[in-house]
C-alpha angles and dihedrals in degrees: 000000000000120000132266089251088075119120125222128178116186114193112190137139108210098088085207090053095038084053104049087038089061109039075054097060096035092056077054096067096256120125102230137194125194119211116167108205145061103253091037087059092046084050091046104044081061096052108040097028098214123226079214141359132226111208132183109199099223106060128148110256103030128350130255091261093061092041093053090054098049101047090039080056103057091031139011111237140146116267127190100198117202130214143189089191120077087204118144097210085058087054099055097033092051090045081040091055088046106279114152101191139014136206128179121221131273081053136153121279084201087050092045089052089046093046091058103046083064100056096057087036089065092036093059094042088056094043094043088061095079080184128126118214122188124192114191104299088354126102128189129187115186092181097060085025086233130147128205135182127178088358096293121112117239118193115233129181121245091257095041088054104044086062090056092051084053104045092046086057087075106022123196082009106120098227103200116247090246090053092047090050085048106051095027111041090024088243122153089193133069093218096111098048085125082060087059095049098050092056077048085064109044085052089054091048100051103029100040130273096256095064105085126037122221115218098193117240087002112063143255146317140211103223111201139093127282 
């Protein structure tokens, strides 16, 4: 179980479902804070600054989407993002604008828990590697949590890169999406491999679409040299 050190910051606007998200989260071990708009979760997100957010998509101000981008912008930090909708397009555009994992409402407060224990699961292993890889024109640095390629910096978010990290460990091996979920979201299912295909392709996007290969009904490769 993570610390007591741990930041939460829970941003909901359902005052029921804010409360019994945090005493969740608080009987976990986390310090959590509660803020219940766009623009307070923007303004929180700067003073705390939180290990992991809780966002729910619709919020007065401004919406969870906006928020996410904002706060992905000035710092890098997991974000569980909530939803009442079972849209795709709400799906792809919240993992697009720097989500790392996504829940729809009604949802278990046991599964939440468990949700964000991952994600900082997957943050510490990453920042505990102070290596630097470099594959070819890419550079990795595991320590700063920085990408480079070509010499130029791309911003990635901490999901987005985490899946890096793990595809240059092997690199030109095609790892299967269920594995990816698995070793890289902490998921025994494969129920979120979409999940797994959209941080493809904000990799792709950002890092160039030569990067990684597709092997069609089986998963993904990094293709540089090692």
């Amino acid at each position: 179980m993570e610390t007591v050190e741990r930041r939460v910051l829970v941003v909901e606007d359902e005052r029921a479902i804010a409360d019994a998200v945090a005493a969740r989260l608080r009987a976990e071990g986390f310090r959590v804070e509660v803020v219940g708009d766009g623009p307070g979760a923007v303004a929180a997100a700067r003073r705390i600054p939180p290990d992991v957010i809780v966002l729910d998509v619709m919020l007065p101000g401004f919406d969870g989407l906006e928020v996410c981008r904002r706060i992905q912008a000035e710092r890098p930090v997991p974000v569980l993002m909530l939803t009442a909708r079972g849209d795709e397009t709400d799906l792809l555009v919240g993992l697009a604008v720097g989500a790392d994992d996504y829940m729809a409402k009604p949802f278990s407060m046991r599964e939440l828990a468990a949700r964000v224990h991952a994600l900082l699961r997957r943050a510490d292993k990453v920042a505990t590697a102070a290596s630097i890889k470099r594959l070819g024109d890419l550079e990795i640095n595991q320590a700063e949590r920085r990408v480079l390629r070509g010499g130029v910096e791309v911003h990635l978010t901490p999901t987005e890169f985490d899946l890096l990290v793990h595809l240059a460990g092997r690199p030109r091996t095609v790892l299967p999406r269920e594995r990816l979920l698995a070793d890289v979201w902490g998921w025994a299912d494969a129920s979120g491999t979409r999940t797994v295909d959209s941080h493809i392709k904000g990799l792709r996007r950002k890092l160039g679409a030569d990067l990684i290969r597709t092997v069609h009904g089986v998963g993904y490769a990094l293709e540089v040299d090692r």
